[in-house]
N, C-alpha and C positions, 0 to 999 in steps of 0.2 A: 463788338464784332466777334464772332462764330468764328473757331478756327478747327482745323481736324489734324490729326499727327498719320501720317502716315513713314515707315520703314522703309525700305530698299537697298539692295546689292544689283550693282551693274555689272553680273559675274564676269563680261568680257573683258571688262579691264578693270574690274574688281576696285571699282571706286562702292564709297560709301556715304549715302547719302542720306536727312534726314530730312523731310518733305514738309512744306506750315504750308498748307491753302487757307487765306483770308476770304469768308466771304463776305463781299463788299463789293457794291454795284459801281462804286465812283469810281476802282482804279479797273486795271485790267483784269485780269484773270492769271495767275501764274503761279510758277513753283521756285520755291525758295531752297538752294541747295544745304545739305546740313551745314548748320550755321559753324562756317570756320570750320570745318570738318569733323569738330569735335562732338565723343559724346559724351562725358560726364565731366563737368569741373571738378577737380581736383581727384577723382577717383581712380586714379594711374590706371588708363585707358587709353591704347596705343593704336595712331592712327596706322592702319593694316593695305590703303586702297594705294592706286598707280598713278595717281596724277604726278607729273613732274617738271612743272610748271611755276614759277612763281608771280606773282600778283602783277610784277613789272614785265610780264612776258620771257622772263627768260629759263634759260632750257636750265634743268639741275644737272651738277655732276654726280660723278658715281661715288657713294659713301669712301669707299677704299683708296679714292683719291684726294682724302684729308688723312694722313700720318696718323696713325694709333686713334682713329675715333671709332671705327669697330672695337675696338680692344678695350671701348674705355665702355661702351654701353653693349657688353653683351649680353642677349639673347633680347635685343627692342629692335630689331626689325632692320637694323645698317647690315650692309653688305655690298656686293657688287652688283649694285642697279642703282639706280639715279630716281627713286619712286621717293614721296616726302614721307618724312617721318616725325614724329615726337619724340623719341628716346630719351630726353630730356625733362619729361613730364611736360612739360609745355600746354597751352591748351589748344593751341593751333596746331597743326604740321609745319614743316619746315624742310629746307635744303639747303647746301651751298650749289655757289654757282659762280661763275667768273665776270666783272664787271668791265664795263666798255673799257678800263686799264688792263686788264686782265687778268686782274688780282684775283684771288676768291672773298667773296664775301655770304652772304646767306640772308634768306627773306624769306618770311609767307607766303604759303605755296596760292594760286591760285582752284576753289575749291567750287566754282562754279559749272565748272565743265559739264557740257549733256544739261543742263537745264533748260527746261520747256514752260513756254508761257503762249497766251493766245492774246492777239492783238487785233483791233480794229474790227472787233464782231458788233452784233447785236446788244450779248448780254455775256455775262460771264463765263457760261460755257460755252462761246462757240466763239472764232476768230481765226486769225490767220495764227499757223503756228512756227514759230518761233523758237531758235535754239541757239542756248550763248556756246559760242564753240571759236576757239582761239583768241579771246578775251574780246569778242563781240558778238550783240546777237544779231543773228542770217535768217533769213526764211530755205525752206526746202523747195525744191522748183516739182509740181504737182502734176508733171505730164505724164507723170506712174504711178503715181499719188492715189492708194485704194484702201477700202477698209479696213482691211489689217493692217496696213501702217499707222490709220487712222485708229485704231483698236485700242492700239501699244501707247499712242498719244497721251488717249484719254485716260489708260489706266498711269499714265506716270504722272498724268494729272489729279489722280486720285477723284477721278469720277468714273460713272459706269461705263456700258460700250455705247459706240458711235453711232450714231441716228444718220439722216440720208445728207449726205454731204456736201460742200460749195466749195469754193474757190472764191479767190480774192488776186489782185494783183499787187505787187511791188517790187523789188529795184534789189536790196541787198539779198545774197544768195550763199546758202555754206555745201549744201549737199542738192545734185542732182537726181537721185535716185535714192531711195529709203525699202529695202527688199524685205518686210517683216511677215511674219506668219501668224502673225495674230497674238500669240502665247508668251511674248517678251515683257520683261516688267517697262522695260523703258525705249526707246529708239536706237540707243551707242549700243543694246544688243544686235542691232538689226544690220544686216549685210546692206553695204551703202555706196557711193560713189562722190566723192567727195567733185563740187562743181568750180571748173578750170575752165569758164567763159561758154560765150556761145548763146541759145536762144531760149526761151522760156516763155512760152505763153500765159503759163498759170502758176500760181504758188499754192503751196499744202496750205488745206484749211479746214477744221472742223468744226462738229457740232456735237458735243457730248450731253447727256442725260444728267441726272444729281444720281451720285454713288449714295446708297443705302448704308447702315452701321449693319457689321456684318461681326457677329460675335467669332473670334478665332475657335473653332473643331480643337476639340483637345481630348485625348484618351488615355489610362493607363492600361497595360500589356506586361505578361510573365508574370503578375504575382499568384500569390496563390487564392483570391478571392477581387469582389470588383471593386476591391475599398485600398487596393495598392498595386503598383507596376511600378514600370520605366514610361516617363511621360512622356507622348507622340504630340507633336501639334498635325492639324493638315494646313497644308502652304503650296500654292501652285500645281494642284491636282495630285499632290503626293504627301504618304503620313513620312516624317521625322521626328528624330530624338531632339534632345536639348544636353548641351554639354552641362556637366556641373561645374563651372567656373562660379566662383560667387554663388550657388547654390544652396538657401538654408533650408529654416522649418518658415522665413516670412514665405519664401516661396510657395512652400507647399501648402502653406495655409491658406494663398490666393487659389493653388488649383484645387486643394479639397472645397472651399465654396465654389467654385465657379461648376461642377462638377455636381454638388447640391449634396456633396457628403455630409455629416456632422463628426466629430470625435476629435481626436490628440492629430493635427497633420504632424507629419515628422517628414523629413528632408533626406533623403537615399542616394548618396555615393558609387563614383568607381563602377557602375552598371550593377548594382546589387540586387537587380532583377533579370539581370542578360542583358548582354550586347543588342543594338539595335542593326538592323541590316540593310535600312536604307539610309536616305543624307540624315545629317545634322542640322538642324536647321536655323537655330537657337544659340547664345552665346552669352554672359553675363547675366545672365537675368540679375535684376535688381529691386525685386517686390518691398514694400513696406510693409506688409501682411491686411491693410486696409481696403487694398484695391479687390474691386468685385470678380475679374477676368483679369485670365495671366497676358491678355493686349494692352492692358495698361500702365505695366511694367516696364521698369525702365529697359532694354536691352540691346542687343549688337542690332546690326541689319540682318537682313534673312539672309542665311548660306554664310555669313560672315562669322571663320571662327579660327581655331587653331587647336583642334581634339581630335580623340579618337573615339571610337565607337565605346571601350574601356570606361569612359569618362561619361556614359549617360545619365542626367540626372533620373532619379527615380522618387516617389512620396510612398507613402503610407497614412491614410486616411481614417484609421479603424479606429472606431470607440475603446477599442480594449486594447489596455496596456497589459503587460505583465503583471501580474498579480490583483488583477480584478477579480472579484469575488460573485457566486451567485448560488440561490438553493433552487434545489430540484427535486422531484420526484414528492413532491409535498401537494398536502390537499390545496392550501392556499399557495399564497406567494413568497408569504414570510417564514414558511419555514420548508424543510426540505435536507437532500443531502449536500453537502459543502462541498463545492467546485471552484476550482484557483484556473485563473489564464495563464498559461506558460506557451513560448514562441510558437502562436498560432493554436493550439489546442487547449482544451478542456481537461480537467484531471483531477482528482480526489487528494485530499489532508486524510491519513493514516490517525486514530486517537491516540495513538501512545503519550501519555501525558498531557490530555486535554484536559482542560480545567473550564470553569464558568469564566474565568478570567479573557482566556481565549473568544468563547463565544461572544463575550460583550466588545472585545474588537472587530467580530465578524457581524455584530451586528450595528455598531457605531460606522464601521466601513458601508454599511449598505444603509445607512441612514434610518434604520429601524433601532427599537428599545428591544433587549435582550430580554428573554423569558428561560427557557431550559436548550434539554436538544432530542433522527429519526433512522426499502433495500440498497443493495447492491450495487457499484456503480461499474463502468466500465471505463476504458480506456487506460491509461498512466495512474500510477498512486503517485504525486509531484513531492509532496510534502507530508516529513513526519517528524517526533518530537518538539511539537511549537509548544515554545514558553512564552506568555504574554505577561504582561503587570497587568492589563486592563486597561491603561492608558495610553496604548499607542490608536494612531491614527488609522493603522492598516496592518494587515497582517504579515507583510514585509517587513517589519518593522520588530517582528519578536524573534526573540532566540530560537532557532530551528535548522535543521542538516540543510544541507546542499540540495537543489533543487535533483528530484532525481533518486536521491538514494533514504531508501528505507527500508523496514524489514518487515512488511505486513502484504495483507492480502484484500481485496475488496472487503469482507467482512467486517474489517475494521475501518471500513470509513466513519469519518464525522458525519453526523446527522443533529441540525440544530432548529428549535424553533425562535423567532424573534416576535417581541407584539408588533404589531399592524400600526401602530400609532407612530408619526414622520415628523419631523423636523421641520421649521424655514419657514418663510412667508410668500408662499406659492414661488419657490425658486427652483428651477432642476436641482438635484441632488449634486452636481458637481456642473459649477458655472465656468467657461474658458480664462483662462490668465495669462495675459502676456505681460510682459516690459518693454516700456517704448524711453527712446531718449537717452538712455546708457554708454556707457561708452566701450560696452559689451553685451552680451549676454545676461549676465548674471546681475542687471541692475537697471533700473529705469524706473518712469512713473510706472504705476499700477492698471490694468485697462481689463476691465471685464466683458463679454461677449454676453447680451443681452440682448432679447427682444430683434436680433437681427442685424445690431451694429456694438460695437465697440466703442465704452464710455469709462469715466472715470472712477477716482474714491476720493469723496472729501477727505481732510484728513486730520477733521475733529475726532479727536478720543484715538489717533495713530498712535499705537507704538510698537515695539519691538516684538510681542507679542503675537500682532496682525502680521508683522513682517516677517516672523516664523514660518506662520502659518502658508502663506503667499511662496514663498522661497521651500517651503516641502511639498507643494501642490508641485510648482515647477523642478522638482527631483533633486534640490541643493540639501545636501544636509548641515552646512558647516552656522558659521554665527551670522544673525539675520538684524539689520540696523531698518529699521526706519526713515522716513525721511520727507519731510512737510514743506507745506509753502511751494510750493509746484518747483521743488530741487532739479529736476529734471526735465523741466521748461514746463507749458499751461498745454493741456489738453486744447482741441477743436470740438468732443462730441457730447452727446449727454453726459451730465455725472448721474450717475448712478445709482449710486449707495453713499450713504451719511452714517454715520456713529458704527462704523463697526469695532465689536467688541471678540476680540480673542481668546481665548485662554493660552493658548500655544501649542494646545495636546491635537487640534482638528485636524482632520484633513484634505476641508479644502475650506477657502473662505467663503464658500457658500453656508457652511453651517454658520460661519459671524455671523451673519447678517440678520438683525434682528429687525430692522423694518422694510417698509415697503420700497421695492427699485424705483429709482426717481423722485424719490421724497426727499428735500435736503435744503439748506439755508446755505450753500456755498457759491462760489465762484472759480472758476480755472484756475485762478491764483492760490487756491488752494487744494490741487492737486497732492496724492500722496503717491510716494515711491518708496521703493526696498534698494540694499545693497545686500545681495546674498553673499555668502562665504567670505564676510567684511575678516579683513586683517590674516587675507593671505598672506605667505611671505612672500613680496616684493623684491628685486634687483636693487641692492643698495651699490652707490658707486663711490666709497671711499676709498675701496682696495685699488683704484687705476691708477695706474703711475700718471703724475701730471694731468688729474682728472679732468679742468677745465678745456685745456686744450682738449682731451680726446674725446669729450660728450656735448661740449656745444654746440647747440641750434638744433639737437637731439629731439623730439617729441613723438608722443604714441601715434603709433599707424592706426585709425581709425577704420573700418568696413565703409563708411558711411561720410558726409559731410553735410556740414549744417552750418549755414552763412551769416548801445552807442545807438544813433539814429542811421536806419537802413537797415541795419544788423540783425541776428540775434542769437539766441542763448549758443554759447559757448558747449564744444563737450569736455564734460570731468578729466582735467591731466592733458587736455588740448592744448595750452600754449604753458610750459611748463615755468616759466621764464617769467613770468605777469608777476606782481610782487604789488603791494597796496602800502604806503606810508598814511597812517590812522594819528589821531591824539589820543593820548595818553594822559596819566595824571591828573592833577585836578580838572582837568577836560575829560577825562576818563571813558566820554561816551562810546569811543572807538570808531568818532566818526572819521568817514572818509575825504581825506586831502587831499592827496594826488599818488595816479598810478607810478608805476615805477617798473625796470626792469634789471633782472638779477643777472651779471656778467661775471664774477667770479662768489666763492664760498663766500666772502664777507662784504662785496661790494655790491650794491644797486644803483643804475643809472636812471635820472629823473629828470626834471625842468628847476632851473634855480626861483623862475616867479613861483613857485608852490610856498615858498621860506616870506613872503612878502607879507601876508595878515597875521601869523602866528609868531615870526621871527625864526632865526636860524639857531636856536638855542636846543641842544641835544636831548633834553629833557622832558620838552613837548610831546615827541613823538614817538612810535613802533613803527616796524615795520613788519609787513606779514608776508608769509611766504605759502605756497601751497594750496592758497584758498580757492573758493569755486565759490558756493555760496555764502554771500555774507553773513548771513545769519547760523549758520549750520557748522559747531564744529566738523573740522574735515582730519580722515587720520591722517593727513599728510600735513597739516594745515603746523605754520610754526610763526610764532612773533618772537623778536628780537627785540631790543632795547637799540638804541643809535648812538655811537661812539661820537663820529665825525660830521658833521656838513662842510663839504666845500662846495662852494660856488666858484664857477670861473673868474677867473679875476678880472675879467673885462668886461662882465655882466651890470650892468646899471639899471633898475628897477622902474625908470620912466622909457627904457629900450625893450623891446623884443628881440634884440641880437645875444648874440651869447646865450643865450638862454638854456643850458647846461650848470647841471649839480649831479656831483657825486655822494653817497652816502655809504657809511662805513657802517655797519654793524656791529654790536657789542657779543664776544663769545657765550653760546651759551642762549637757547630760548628762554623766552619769559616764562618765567613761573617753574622751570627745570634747570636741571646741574649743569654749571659752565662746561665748557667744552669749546667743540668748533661752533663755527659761524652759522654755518647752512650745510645738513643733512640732504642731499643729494639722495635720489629717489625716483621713480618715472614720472613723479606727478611733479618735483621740484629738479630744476637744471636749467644752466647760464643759457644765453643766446649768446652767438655770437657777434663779436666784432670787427666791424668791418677794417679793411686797410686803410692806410693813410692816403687819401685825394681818391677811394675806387672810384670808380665815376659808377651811380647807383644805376642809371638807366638803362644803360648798357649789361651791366649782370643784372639787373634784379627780375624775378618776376613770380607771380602766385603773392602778389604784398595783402597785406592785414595789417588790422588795429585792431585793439580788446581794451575792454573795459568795464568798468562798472555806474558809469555816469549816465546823464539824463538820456535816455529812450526816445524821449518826446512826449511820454505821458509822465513819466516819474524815475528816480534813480532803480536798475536795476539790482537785485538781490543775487543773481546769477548773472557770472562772468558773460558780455557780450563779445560777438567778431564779426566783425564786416569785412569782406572784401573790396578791396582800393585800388585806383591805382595814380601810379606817379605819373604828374602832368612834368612837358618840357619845361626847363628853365625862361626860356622867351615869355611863354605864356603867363608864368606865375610873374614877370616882372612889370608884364601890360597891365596886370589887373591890380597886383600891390603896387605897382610904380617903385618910388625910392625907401618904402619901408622894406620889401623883399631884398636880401643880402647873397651876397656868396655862400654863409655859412647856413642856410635854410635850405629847405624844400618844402614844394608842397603838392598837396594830394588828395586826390576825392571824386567825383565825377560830375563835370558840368550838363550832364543830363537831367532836367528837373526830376523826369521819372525814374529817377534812378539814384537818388539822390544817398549819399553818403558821406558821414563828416563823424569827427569827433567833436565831442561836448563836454561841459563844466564836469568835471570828477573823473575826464580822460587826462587831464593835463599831465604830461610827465611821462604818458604810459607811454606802451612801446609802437613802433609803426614797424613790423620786419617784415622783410620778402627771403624768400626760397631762395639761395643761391643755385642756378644750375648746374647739376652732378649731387647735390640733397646741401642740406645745412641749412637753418633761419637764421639769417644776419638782420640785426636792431639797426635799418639806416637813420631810422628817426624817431624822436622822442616828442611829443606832441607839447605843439606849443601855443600858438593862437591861430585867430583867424577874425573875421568880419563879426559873425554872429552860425549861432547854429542854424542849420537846415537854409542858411540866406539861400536865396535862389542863384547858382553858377558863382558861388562863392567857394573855393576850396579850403581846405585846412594846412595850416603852415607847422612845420618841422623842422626843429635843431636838425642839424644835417652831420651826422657823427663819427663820418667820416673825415673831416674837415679838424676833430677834435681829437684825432688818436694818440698822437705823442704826450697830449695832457693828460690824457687816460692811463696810456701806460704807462709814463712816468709816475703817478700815483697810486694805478693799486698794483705798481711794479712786480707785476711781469707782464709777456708779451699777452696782448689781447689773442681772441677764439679767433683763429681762422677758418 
């Protein structure tokens, strides 16, 4: 089944809505309000529209009349209106509201409001039409009933305009009169007359066209050439800007293709082109740099925003960066006088202390072999005294004055020639480099722009070398790692390139590439990736007074999210908490036992059946901290040796109940100087611990599990996450009967298509959800279940709440609140 996305803002009452048309001849024809109001899981995206309504019909009250709950989330959208909100991160909307006691309690807003569907037609586009409006759908009564009503219809149907019109008759009724002018995205703009009885011959009913794909009009304005501005979309017969919220270089990388630029996109802030003077139209954009057209992007509704003109995003398109190099005035091509790019213009190198050293960087920059060196130039003299070795990449890169200052006159420009003879295996002279899958910037697999798409690098004959190289094309200068086995999850598109060989001096990995693109013996699973400016100095947190209390359920704010079986790969430093118990010793292979999770500097909490095949004997086993891929030392990455196992003393190994172990740590990582337990770090830090009896369903929400266990094709090498979520107590006791206890839970999704569980080499790991107001609290520790991926079979969890006074009696002191 064909589906189409279509955007909207219903600027009258500033609801927002995201539109799915299915085409499918068996059901009706209709439109799907955005699903739950929300638009991005987990990407703190706050619902901004005026519905205020909740699911059960009832009216919200006004935020200010719950005590300190403005005060506790400011600046998310509470205040004096009674409109829903998420200020809570939440992924629905929400409000309080007063129940048939009078209490206040709070619910899910209802988010169907103004939704239009067509009924009892011919075919899909045409029927009576239909509007859910007060938590039912009504027909509109059709005795005023005209094209432009009918216009506004179709377009909120996300088809073209109206063709010649019918009627139909039926019985429920929401609105009388429907007053539009043709130009409204949707009906709730349109002046109307809500229907309080009386007579009705006819009801509204259309016939709409099939809407064509219509690429979104995009333009840049204010630069100073056609290759950068402030980007305009056109939208409803008028050009606007696009705030920069979330605003990168993926962005701009979507509008320079879509645009049909080539060169370096880069991403333009704060109006860095000038202010735009009409709407804003645009809000979040959210591009992966893949998509063809900035309509495919993730982003707000139209008009839906909260900027100022200040805040317009702008790109820059241009092949020339700073410091690109080129000759001129020469009979051929390859030689000529030396001209450097400086912010927007062209401009001469001064010779004072030019050497042949020099010219073989200006000619290894322009991918020709150096031979010697040739009037007069004009404009700026940019650069004078450059000292090269010979072996820099570019001529940025040698010792030379401040862009600017020199003491010559055109006379003394450089003039050089290069041989004619080029490099490569028919590759442009510098091919595109991004990183994908990072958990920044400055890291991710490798992806080069070829042939029109974006593909991979095997990552036979990778090393640090390549990864120099990679990481000085993208302008990092600091220490450049490597990183194999598709570290940073498996590419989708072609690989690429096979055996690239670096020296480390190039300047871009176009010169590696010793054979032909698309030649190669690899698979995705061998994907290669860099970490540039590896072993920055990081936030250690041994200096915090009472560290565990003040940094638990702590983890990195990612830009970005990315979702064991159902799951997958994890991002680097994303659940910092995950902790792996391996064998050791004469098992030595460091396979993997069971996950675990770190709650103070020396303590890990697990499952007690992991101790059941190998025994509870200290000696067996490490545990690791810090890790992401298994295979790949990580600089955060730490094994300990194991002091303690305790099992709970109630635990019996033919029972699934109790099924809690705690594990002490030995001071001091393996194979380094004793000391403390666990080095604390962004990428290493406890989760926290729940109260004693919380009730999890009631706080918990945004739950996950991680792991490293079977996928369904094989054990993953890269940390997995799945989102979960906790079923009611009732339900899990119908289906385990009297194996399901008090002290369990369990969790997954009875959805076939949507299936979600943990698997053999999850046991033990962690199951946390988000407490509301931030923090990741460990409710559960993974314990069994039926079988993996069984069909509406859930997965069962130690419930760890249930176990706190054991906890902190033991690794004495008060658990993470």
């Amino acid at each position: 089944m064909a589906c189409s996305h279509i955007s909207l803002v219903l600027t009258q009452t500033h609801i927002e809505w995201k539109l799915r048309l299915c085409d499918s001849s068996s059901v009706p024809s209709f439109i799907l309000p955005f699903t739950e109001c929300a638009q991005s899981r987990g990407r703190e995206h706050f619902y901004r529209g005026a519905i205020d309504v909740t699911e059960s019909g009832a009216r919200c009250m006004k935020w200010t009349e719950v005590a300190g709950f403005r005060e506790r989330y400011p600046g998310k959208g509470v205040g004096e209106h009674n409109h829903c909100r998420n200020p809570d991160g939440r992924i629905r909307p929400w409000c309080f509201f007063r129940n048939h006691r009078g209490r206040v309690d709070w619910g899910y807003c209802d988010c169907k409001q103004g939704s239009v569907r067509l009924q009892g037609g011919r075919s899909k586009l045409d029927g009576r039409v239909e509007v859910y409006f007060g938590g039912a759908w009504g027909s509109v009564c059709g005795d005023d009933w005209g094209d432009e009503d009918a216009a506004v219809a179709c377009r909120q149907l996300g088809r073209a305009q109206v063709v010649p019109l019918f009627r139909l008759v039926t019985t429920k009724l929401h609105w009388r009169a429907v007053h539009c002018q043709g130009e409204e995205p949707d009906l709730l703009q349109c002046p109307k007359t809500i229907w309080n009885g009386g007579e009705c011959s006819l009801v509204a009913a259309i016939t709409c066209t099939q809407q064509q794909a219509v690429v979104l009009p995009i333009r840049l304005v204010g630069g100073r050439s056609q290759t950068e501005g402030t980007v305009e979309v056109f939208h409803a017969g008028q050009w606007g800007s696009i705030c920069d919220d979330q605003w990168d270089d993926s962005d701009a990388e979507v509008v320079c293709r879509q645009l049909g630029l080539s060169g370096v996109a880069k991403a333009w802030d704060k109006a860095h082109f000038g202010k735009g003077s009409n709407r804003v139209w645009l809000d979040e954009v959210r591009c992966t740099g893949n998509e063809l057209t900035l309509e495919q992007c993730p982003k707000s509704a139209w008009g839906e925003h909260n900027c100022l003109h200040s805040e317009d995003a702008g790109v820059s398109c241009s092949p020339l960066t700073d410091g690109t190099v080129r000759l001129v005035g020469g009979a051929v091509s390859h030689e000529g006088r030396l001209e450097v790019f400086y912010r927007g213009q062209w401009g001469t190198v001064c010779d004072d202390g030019w050497t042949d050293s020099n010219t073989n960087v200006v000619c290894r920059q322009l991918d020709i072999t150096s031979v010697s060196r040739f009037g007069v130039g004009s404009g700026p003299v940019l650069l004078d005294d450059v000292s090269c070795t010979g072996k820099e990449p570019s001529l940025l890169l040698c010792n030379r004055r401040e862009w600017l200052q020199h003491d010559c006159t055109h006379h003394e420009d450089v003039n050089i020639a290069c041989s004619p003879e080029r490099s490569g295996e028919g590759l442009p002279t510098s091919v595109p480099v991004r990183l994908v899958g990072g958990e920044g910037p400055r890291e991710g697999r490798v992806e080069l722009y070829l042939s029109g798409q974006w593909g991979t690098v095997c990552d036979d004959g990778w090393t640090d070398r390549d990864a120099e190289v990679v990481c000085r094309q993208l302008g990092y200068s600091g220490v450049a790692k490597a990183r194999v086995m598709a570290y940073f999850g498996e590419g989708s598109g072609p690989i690429h390139v096979d055996n690239v060989k670096c020296s480390g001096e190039e300047r871009s990995l176009a010169d590696c590439i010793k054979q032909a693109p698309g030649t190669h013996n690899c698979r995705h699973s061998e994907d290669a990736g860099v970490i540039c400016d590896y072993g920055q100095p990081q936030p250690h947190y041994k200096e915090v007074k009472d560290p565990v209390n003040s940094i638990c359920g702590l983890r990195l704010k990612h830009t970005r999210q990315r979702r064991i079986i159902g799951g997958e790969n994890s991002l680097r430093g994303g659940w910092p908490w995950q902790a792996a118990i391996r064998l050791r010793g004469s098992r030595g292979d460091g396979r993997l036992v069971c996950g675990a999770t770190l709650i103070d500097t020396c303590w890990v909490l697990t499952s007690a059946h992991c101790f059941k095949r190998y025994g509870n004997g200290t000696k067996q086993y490490k545990v690791r901290v810090g890790d992401y891929h298994s295979l790949v030392p990580e600089e955060y990455e730490e094994e300990h040796a194991v002091e303690k196992i305790v099992l709970h003393p109630s635990y019996h190994s033919h029972s699934n109940d109790y099924d809690l172990a705690l594990v002490r740590l030995s001071p001091g990582a393996v194979g380094q100087t004793p000391g403390e337990c666990v080095s604390f770090s962004r990428h290493v830090l406890p989760a926290c611990l729940p109260v004693k009896r919380e009730r999890v369903l009631k706080q918990a929400s945004n739950c996950h599990i991680t792991g490293w266990g079977d996928t369904g094709r094989s054990y993953s090498k890269t940390l997995q996450q799945a989102p979960l979520s906790l079923l009611p107590r009732r339900h899990c006791q119908q289906h385990f009967h009297g194996a399901f206890t008090s002290r369990m839970l369990c969790a997954g999704s009875i959805q076939p298509e949507r299936r979600v569980d943990s698997c053999r080499g999850d046991s033990g790991g962690p199951l946390v959800c988000e407490r509301p107001g931030g923090g990741w609290v460990v409710y559960g520790v993974t314990s069994w279940g039926h079988a993996c991926r069984t069909q509406q079979s859930p997965g069962v969890y130690t419930k760890v709440s249930a176990f706190s006074s054991w906890i902190r009696k033991l690794i004495g002191q008060q658990p993470c609140l």
